[in-house]
C-alpha positions in Angstrom: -32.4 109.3 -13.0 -32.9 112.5 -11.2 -29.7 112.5 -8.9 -26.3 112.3 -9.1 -23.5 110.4 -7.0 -20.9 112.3 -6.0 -18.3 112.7 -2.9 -19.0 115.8 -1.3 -16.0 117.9 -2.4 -17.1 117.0 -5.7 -20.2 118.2 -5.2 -18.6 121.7 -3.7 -16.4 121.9 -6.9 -19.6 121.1 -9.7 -21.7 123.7 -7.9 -19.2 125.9 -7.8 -18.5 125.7 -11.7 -22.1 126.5 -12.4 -22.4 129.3 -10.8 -22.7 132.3 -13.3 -23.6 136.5 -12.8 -24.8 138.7 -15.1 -23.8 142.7 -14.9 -24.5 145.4 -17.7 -25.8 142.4 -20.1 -22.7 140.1 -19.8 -23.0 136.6 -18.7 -19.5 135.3 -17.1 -18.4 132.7 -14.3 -18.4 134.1 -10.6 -16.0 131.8 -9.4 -12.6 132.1 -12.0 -10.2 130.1 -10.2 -8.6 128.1 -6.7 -5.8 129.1 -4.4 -4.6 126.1 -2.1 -2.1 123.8 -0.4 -3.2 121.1 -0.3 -2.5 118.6 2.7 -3.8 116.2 4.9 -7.0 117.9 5.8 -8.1 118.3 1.7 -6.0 116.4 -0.5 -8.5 113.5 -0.6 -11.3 115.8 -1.3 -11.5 119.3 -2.2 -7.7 118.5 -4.0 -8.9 115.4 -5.7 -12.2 117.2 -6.9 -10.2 119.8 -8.4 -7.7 118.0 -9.7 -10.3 115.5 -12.3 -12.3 118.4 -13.4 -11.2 121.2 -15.9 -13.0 123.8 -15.4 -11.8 125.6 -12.0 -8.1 126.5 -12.0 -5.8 125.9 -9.3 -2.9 128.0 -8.2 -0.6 126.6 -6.2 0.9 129.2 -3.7 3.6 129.5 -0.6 1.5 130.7 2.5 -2.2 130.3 3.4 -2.7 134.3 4.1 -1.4 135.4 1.3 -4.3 133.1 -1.0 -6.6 134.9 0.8 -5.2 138.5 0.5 -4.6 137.6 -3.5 -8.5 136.7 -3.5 -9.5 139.5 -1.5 -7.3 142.1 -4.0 -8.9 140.0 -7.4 -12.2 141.0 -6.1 -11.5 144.4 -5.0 -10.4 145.4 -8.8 -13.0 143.6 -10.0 -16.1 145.6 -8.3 -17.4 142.6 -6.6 -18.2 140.8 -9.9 -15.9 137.8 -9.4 -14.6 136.1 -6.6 -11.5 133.3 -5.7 -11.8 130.4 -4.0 -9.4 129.8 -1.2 -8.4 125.8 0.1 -6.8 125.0 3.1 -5.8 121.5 5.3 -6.6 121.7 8.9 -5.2 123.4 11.7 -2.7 125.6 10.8 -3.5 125.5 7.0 -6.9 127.0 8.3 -5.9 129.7 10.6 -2.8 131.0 8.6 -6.6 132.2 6.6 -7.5 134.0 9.6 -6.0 137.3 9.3 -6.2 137.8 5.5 -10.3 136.4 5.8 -10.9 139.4 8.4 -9.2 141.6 6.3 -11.7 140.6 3.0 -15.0 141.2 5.5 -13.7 144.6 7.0 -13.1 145.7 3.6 -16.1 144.3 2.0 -15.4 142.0 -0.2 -16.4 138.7 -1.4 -13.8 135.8 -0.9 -14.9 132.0 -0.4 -13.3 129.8 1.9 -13.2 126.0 1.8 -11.2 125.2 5.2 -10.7 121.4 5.9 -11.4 120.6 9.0 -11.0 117.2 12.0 -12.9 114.0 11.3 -16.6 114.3 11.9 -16.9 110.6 12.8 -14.5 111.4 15.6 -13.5 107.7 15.3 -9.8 109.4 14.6 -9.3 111.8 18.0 -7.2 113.7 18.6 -6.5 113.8 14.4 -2.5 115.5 13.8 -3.3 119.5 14.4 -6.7 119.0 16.1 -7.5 121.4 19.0 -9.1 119.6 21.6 -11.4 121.3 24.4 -12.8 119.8 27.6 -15.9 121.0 27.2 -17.2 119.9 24.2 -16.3 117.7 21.0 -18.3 120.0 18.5 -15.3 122.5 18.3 -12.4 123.2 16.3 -9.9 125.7 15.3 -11.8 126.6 12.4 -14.6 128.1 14.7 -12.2 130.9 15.2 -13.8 131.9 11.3 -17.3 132.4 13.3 -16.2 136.5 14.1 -14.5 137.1 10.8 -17.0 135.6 8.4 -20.2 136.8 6.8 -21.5 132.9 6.8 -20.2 129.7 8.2 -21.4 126.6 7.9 -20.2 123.2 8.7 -20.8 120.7 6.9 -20.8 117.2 8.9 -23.3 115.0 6.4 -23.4 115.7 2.8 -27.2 116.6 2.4 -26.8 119.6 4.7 -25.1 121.3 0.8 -28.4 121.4 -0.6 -28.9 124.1 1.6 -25.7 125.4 2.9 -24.4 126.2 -0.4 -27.1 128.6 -2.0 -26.9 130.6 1.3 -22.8 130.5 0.1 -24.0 132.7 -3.0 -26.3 134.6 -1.6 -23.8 136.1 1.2 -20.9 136.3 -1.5 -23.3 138.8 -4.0 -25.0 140.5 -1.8 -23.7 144.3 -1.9 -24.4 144.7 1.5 -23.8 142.0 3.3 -20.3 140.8 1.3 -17.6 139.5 3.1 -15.5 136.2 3.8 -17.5 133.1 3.4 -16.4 129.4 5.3 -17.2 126.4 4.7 -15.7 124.3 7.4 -14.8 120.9 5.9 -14.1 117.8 7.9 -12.1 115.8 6.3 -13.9 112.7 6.3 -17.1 113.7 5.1 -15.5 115.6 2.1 -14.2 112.1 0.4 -18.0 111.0 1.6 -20.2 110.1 -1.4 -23.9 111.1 -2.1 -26.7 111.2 -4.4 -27.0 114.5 -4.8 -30.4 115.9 -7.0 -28.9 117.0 -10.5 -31.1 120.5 -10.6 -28.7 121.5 -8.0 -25.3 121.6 -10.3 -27.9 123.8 -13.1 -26.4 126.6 -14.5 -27.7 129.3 -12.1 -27.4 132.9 -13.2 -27.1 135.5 -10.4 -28.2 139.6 -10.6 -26.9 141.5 -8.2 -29.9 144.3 -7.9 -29.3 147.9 -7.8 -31.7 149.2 -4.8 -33.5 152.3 -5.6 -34.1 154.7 -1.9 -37.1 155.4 -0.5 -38.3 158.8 -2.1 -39.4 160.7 0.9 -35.6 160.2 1.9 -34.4 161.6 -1.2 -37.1 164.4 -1.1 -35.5 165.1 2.5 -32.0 165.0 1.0 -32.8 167.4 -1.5 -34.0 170.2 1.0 -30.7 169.7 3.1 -28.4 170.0 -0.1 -30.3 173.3 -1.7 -29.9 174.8 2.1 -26.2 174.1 2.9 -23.6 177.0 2.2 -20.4 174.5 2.2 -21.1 171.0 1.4 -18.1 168.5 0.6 -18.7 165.0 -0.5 -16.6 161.9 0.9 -16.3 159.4 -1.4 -15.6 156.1 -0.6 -15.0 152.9 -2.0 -18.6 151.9 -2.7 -18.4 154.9 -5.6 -16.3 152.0 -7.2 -18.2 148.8 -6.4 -21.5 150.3 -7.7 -19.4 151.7 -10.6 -20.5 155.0 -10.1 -18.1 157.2 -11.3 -19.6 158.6 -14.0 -22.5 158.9 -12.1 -20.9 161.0 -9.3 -18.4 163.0 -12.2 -21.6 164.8 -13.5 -23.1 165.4 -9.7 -20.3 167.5 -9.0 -20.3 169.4 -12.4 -23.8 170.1 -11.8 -24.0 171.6 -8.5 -20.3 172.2 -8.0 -19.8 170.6 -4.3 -16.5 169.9 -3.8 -15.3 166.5 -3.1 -12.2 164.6 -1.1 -11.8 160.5 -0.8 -11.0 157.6 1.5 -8.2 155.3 1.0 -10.5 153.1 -1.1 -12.7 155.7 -2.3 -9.1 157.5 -4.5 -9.8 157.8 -8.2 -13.6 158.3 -7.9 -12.7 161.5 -9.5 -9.1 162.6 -11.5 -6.7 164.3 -9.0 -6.8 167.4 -11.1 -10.5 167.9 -11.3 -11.7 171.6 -10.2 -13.7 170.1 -7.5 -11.4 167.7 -5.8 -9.8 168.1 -2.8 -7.9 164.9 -2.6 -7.2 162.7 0.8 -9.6 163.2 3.4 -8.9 162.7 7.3 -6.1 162.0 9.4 -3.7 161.7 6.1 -5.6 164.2 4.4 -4.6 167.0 2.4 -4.5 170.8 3.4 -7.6 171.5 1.5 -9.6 168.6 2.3 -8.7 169.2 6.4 -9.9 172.6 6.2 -13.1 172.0 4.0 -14.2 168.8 6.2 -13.8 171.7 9.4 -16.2 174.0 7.8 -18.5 171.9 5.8 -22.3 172.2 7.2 -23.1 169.0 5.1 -21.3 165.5 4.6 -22.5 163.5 1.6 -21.1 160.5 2.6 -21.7 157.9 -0.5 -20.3 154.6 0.3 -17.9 154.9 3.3 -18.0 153.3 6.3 -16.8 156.3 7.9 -13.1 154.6 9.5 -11.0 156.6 12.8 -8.6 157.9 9.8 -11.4 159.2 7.6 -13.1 160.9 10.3 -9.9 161.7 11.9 -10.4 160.3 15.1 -14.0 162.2 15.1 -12.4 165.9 15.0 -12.4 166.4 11.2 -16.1 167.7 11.4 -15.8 171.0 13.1 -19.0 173.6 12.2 -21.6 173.4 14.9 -24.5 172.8 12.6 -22.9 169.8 10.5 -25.5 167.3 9.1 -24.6 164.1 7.3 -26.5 162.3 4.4 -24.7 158.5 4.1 -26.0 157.3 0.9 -24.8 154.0 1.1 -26.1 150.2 0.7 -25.9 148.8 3.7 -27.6 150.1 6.8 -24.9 149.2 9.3 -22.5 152.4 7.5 -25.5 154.5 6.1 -27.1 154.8 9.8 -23.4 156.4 11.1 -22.6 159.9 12.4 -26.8 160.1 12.8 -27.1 160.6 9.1 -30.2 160.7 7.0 -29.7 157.5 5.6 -30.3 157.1 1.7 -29.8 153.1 1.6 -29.4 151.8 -1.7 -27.5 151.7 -4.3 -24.9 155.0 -4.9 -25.7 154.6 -8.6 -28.9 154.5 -8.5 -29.3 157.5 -5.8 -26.7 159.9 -7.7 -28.9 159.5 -11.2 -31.9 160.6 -9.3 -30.1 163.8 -7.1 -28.9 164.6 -10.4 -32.4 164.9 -11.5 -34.0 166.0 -8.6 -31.4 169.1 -7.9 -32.2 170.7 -11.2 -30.3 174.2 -11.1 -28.4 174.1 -7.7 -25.3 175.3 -7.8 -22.9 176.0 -4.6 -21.6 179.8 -4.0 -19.5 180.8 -6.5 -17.0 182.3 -3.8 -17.1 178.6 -2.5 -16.6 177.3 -5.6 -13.6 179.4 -6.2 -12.0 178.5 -3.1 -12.3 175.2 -3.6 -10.5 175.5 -7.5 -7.6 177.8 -5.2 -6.9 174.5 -2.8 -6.5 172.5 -5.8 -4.0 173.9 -7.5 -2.4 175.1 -4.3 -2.0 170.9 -3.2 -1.0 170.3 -6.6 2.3 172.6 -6.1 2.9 171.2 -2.7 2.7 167.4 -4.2 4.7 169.1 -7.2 7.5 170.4 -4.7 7.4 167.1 -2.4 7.9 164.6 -5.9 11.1 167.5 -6.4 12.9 167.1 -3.7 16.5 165.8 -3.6 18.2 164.7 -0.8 21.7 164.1 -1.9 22.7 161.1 0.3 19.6 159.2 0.8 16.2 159.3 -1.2 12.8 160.7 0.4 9.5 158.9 0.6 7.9 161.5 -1.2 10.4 161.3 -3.8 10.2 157.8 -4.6 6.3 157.8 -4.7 7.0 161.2 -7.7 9.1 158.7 -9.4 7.1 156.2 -9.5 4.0 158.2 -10.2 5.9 160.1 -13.1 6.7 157.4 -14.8 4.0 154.5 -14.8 1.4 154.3 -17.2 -2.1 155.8 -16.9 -4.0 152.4 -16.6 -1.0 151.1 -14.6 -1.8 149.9 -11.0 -0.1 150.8 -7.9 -0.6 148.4 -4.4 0.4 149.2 -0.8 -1.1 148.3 2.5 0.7 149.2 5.5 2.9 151.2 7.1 3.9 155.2 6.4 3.5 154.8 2.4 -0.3 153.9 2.0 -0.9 157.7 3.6 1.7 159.4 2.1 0.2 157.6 -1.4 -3.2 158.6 -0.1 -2.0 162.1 0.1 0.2 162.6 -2.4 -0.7 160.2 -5.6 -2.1 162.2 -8.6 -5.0 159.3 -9.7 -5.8 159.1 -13.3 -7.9 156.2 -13.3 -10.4 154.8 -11.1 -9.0 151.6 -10.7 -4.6 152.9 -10.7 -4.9 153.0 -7.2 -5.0 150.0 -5.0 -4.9 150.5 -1.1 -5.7 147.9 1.6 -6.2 149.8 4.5 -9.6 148.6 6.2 -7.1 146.2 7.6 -3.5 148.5 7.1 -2.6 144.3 6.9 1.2 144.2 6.7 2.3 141.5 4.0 -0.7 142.0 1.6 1.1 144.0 -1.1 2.8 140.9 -2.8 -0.1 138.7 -2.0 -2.4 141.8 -3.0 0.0 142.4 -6.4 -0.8 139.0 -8.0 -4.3 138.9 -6.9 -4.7 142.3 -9.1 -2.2 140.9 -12.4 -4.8 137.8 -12.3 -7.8 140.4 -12.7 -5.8 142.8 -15.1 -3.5 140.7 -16.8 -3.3 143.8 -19.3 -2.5 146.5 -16.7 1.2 146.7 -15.3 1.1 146.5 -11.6 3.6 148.2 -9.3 3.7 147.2 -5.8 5.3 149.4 -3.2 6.2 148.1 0.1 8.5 148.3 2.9 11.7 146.5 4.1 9.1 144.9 7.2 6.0 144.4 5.4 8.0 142.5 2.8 9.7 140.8 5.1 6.7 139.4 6.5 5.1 137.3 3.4 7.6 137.9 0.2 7.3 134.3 -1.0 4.1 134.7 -3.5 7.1 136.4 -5.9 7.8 132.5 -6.4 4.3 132.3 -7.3 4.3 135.3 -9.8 7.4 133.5 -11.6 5.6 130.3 -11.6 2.0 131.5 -12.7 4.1 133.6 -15.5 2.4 136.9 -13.8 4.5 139.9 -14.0 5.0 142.2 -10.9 7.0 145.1 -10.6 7.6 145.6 -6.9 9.5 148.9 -5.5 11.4 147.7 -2.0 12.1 150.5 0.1 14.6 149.4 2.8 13.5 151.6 5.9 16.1 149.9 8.1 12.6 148.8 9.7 9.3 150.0 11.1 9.6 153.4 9.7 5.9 154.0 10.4 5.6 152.9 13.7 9.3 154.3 14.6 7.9 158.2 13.5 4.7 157.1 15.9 6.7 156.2 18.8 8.5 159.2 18.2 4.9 161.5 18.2 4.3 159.8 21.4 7.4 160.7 23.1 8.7 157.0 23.1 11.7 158.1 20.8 11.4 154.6 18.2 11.7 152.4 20.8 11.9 148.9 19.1 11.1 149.9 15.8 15.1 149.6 14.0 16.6 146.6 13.1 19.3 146.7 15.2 21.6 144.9 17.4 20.8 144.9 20.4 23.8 147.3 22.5 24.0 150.0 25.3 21.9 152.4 24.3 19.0 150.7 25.0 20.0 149.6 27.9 20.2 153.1 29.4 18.0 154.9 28.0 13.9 154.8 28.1 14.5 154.9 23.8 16.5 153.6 21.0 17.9 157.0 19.9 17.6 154.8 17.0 19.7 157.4 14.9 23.5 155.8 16.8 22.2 152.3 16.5 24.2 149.6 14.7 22.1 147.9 11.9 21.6 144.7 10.9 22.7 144.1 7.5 20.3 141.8 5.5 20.6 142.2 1.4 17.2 141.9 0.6 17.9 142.5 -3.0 19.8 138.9 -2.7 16.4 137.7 -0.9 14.6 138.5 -4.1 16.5 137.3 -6.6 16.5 134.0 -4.7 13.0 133.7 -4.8 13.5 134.1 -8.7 12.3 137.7 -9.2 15.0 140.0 -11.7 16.7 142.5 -9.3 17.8 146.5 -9.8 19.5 148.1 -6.9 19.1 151.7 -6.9 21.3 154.4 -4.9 20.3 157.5 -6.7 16.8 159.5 -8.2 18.9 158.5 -11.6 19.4 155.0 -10.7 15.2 154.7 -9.6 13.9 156.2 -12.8 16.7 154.6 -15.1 15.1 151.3 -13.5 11.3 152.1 -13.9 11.5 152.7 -17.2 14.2 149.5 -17.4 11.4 147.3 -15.8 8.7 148.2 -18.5 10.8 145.6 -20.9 11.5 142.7 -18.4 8.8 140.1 -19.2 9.3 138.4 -15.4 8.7 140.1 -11.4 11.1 142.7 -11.4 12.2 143.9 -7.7 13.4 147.2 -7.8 15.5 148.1 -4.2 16.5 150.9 -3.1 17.2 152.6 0.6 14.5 155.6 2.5 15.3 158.2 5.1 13.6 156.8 7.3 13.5 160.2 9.5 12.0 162.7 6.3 8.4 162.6 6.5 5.4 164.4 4.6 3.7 167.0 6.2 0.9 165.9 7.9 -2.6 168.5 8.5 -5.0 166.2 10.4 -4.9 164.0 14.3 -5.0 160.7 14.7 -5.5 159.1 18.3 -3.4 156.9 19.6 -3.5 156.9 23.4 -0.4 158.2 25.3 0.4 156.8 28.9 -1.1 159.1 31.6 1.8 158.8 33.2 5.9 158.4 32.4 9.5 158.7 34.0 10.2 160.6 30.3 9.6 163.8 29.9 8.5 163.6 26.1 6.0 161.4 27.0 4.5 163.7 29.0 4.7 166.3 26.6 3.3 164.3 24.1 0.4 163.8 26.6 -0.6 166.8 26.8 -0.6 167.2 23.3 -2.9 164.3 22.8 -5.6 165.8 25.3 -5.5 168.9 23.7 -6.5 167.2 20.5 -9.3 165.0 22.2 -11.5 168.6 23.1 -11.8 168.8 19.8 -13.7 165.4 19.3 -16.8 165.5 18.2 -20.0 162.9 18.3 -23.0 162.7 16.2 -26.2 161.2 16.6 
């Protein structure tokens, strides 16, 4: 009477639809839905469980990494509070997870992973797409999860889910310890049957607790804050997880420290605040470069403190720099030899905004800081203006677009030269209008990434930006938007290729080599670079691409043509792809280092140039402990 008989995918799927959390006095599902393909290695379970009950929806989609990267994007927007599931066969339906699942734990962020997996019986081996090792038969591909994942279990008898999945939860909402979650699922055992106990498929509901810091921590912060003469706060993206805007809004208007942000950390604070410095790091603005130099305190709250946000460890310049990390988990909050405030930023900002009382930062501080401001906001101002008459600008197609869209509009980018030059340049007017993946820089999220944010926001228009490689690389979850009836408007910006890497290789004295999409001719075959200026192109119409994939298509040659079709795209009720062609050569100023190593050694004398550069920049690297 107590239990219940189920097959262990079953099992997976009923727990999974009970599991509820409860945030600011609302009670809703954790789990809101499943990405899969379903094949050989789940079709008989996890598929069939899904398929007879009603409550867990499945999307169907094109490619393995992007589920993931759609999961990973739907939990980002929504603070942690809800989380996808993700279902793959075996083999290479598993590992096409891999990249997108270490993306989700480098970022932070919860995403469950039910990966089928070869026959624990082992009376079918070799099984189609089973790695086999000499050593040992306890191994499969999907132990290639074990670095990337927060937990991993798998499970080879059906009793081992009494324990295996509470542990799933408990990983998935914890604040510190979030990450990518994977259940490695033999095939076999899912279709297996069981009497499970009932009080296991309860309605459960989950709290995720706010941590309160110690108070002799706190009492320590406070001295350091009330004795610094130029203090700048880095906001990062745990601001947003702990929903601490607010929060950190009226720290600043207390005591007047400036502040700049991370990639994820943008839109803790409107671009045109008196106290906001913008981008901070090695695609940083000029006011946040020169603060970070000359700050004597960092009040890091929720960063993890990445190479571009530290820029390559020479962003922190005074002598006597300190760091408070407020931050919840102790891995990030312990970095740079911080006093650690672990907890939750929430919690920690309403109590420094009590504790500090009356302080206040210098006036002449305070005035600079207001001076920086405005002076970015004309060089943003003049960089959205500029026309180039045969060929648009980065800069200018990011003004367009950030002219035009909507104030709870979203914009998505990963990788490549736009997710800094968005970093810098974007004017952020709500918290959650600007989504970057850049824990990862993951080339091909930005799709994937899109329709993971339309499924959280469903109201908010979303406007992914990406380049001619990155879409290249995973374009086919547009067939999924048109299917799922989930409206993207996605801005193509035909490079003529890697126009990120290109302008590195050309910093490093390596002229672009490999980095057009060209045919292959004489010029690279003597000389050490492309000269990529003289070569011949390939001609793909990836407009055509699009529209074969079912999305609505406007090609744009001209600033006109772009803002005629923004503002077109606002009434077309399907995907819209808007395309249009870059300089791929005109780049925004950049204020900040980042390393990447130069050979020691070269036939070509701009890579020798270019190394001396790069040693000149390393004296100024700085550690902390």
């Amino acid at each position: 009477m107590n239990r219940i008989k189920l097959t262990v995918a079953q099992a997976i799927i009923k727990y999974i639809n009970n599991q509820y959390i409860k945030t600011n006095g609302i009670e809703k599902k954790f789990f809101e839905g499943c990405f899969g393909i379903l094949g050989h290695g789940n079709v008989g379970g996890i598929g069939q469980a899904i398929q007879e009950q009603k409550e867990l929806k499945y999307y169907q989609c094109r490619n393995e990494q992007s589920m993931v990267h759609s999961a990973a994007a739907y939990a980002k927007i929504k603070n942690r509070k809800n989380a996808l599931v993700c279902t793959s066969s075996i083999g290479p339906g598993s590992t096409n997870m891999i990249t997108a699942a270490a993306g989700a734990t480098i970022n932070r962020l919860p995403v469950l992973l039910l990966a089928g997996d070869i026959f624990a019986k082992r009376n079918v081996s070799p099984a189609l797409q089973q790695l086999e090792s000499n050593f040992s038969q306890d191994i499969s591909v999907n132990d290639c999860f074990k670095p990337i994942s927060k937990y991993w279990d798998r499970i080879n008898r059906p009793e081992q889910l009494q324990s295996s999945l509470p542990e799933v939860m408990r990983v998935l909402l914890s604040p510190a310890e979030t990450g990518t979650v994977t259940l490695s699922l033999p095939q076999d055992v899912q279709s297996e049957s069981f009497e499970f106990p009932i009080k296991l498929f309860k309605k459960k509901v989950w709290s995720i607790q706010r941590l309160r810091p110690d108070k002799k921590i706190i009492d320590q912060a406070i001295k350091w804050i009330m004795k610094s003469k130029k203090p700048l706060i880095i906001a990062g993206g745990g601001v947003h997880y702990s929903e601490a805007t607010k929060e950190l809004l009226e720290f600043i208007n207390k005591t007047n420290i400036p502040l700049a942000e991370t990639f994820a950390g943008k839109g803790a604070v409107k671009y045109n605040d008196s106290h906001q410095l913008g981008a901070i790091g090695a695609t940083g603005t000029k006011g946040a470069v020169k603060i970070s130099k000359e700050s004597d305190l960092i009040i890091g709250i929720g960063t993890r403190y990445s190479d571009f946000t530290t820029s390559s460890k020479t962003a922190f310049q005074n002598k006597n720099i300190k760091f408070i990390n407020i931050n919840i988990n102790e891995f990030d909050a312990s970095k740079n030899g911080a006093l650690m405030i672990q907890g939750d930023a929430k919690e920690i900002l309403k109590e420094l905004n009590i504790l500090l009382k009356n302080f206040k930062v210098n006036k002449s501080y305070s005035n600079e800081i207001k001076k920086l401001n405005l002076e970015w906001d004309g060089i943003v101002s003049n960089i959205y203006n500029y026309r180039n008459p045969k060929i648009l600008s980065q800069g200018e197609i990011i003004g367009a677009v950030n002219n035009i869209i909507d104030k709870k509009d979203v914009v998505v980018c990963a990788a490549g030269s736009l997710p800094g030059d968005l970093h810098k340049l974007w004017r952020t007017k709500d918290p959650k209008g600007f989504h970057l993946e850049y824990g990862y820089s993951c080339m091909g999220y930005e799709i994937a990434g899109g329709l993971g944010i339309k499924m959280a926001c469903p109201n908010r228009e979303v406007y992914v930006m990406v380049g001619d490689a990155s879409y290249l690389m995973l374009s086919q979850e547009i067939i999924t938007s048109i299917q799922e009836n989930l409206k993207l408007t996605i801005i193509l910006i035909d490079n003529s290729g890697y126009k990120s890497i290109g302008s590195l290789s050309r910093s490093l004295g390596s002229k672009g080599f490999g980095t057009r999409f060209s045919f292959r001719n004489k010029i690279e075959k003597n000389d050490f670079g492309d000269n990529d200026s003289k070569e011949k192109e390939i001609k793909v119409d990836l407009a055509e691409n699009a529209r074969s994939l079912g999305a609505h298509v406007l090609k744009c040659k001209t600033y006109k043509d772009f803002e005629h079709a923004l503002k077109n795209a606002k009434n077309i009720d399907k995907t819209t792809l808007i395309y249009l062609q870059c300089d791929r050569f005109h780049e925004v100023p950049g204020y900040s280092w980042w390393e990447v190593p130069v050979a020691e050694i070269s036939k070509m004398s701009s890579v020798n140039k270019a190394h001396k550069e790069y040693l000149n920049h390393k004296k100024n690297q700085r550690f902390y402990n």
